[in-house]
C-alpha positions as a Markdown table, in Angstrom:
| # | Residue | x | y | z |
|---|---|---|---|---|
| 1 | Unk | 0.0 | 0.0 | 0.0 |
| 2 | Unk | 1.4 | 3.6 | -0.3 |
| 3 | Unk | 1.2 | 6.1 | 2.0 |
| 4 | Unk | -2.0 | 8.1 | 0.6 |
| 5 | Unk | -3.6 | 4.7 | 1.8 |
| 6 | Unk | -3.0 | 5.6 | 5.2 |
| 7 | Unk | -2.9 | 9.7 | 5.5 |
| 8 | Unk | -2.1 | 11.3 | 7.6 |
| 9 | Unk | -0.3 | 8.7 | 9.0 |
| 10 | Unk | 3.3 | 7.4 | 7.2 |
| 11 | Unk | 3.7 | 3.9 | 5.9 |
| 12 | Unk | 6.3 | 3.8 | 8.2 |
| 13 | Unk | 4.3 | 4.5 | 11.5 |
| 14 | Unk | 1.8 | 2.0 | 10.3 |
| 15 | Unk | 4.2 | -0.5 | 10.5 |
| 16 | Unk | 5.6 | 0.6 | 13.4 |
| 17 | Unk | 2.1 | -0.1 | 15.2 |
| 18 | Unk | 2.0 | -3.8 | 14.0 |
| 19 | Unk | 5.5 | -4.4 | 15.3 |
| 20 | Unk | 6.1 | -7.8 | 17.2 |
| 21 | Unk | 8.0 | -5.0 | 20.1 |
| 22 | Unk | 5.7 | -3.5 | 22.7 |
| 23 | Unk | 7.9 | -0.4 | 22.6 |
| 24 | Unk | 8.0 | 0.5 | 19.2 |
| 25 | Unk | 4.1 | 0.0 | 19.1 |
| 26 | Unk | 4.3 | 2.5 | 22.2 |
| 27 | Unk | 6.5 | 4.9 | 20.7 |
| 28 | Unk | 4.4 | 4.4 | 17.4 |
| 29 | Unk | 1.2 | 5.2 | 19.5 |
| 30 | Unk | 2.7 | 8.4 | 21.1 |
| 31 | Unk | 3.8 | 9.7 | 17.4 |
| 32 | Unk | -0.1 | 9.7 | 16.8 |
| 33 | Unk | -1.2 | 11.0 | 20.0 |
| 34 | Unk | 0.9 | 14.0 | 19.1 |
| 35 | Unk | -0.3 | 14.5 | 15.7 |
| 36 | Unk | -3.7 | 14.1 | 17.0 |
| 37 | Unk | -3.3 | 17.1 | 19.9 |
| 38 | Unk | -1.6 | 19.5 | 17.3 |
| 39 | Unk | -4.3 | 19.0 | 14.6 |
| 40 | Unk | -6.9 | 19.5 | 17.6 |
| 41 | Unk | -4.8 | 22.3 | 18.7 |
| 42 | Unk | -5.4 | 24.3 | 15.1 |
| 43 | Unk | -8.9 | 22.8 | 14.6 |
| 44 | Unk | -8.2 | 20.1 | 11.9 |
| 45 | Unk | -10.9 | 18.0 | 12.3 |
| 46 | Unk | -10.8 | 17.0 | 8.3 |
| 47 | Unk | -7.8 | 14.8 | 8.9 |
């Protein structure tokens, strides 16, 4: 899949959730937390 499959979120971070590693799932889950807060923060809601 490419990565306007999974906007906003990167191929990369995608696989990074599905990793056999609890901590890169954890760091993989705080990248989207962030991006979540900053979009809320400027009032993205289309994303």
């Amino acid at each position: 899949m490419s990565d306007r499959d999974y906007l906003p979120l990167s191929a990369t971070l995608v696989k990074t959730l599905t990793d056999k590693l609890y901590e890169k799932r954890k760091t993989a889950a705080l990248e989207i937390e962030k991006m979540v807060r900053e979009l809320i923060a400027v009032q993205n809601y289309e994303q």
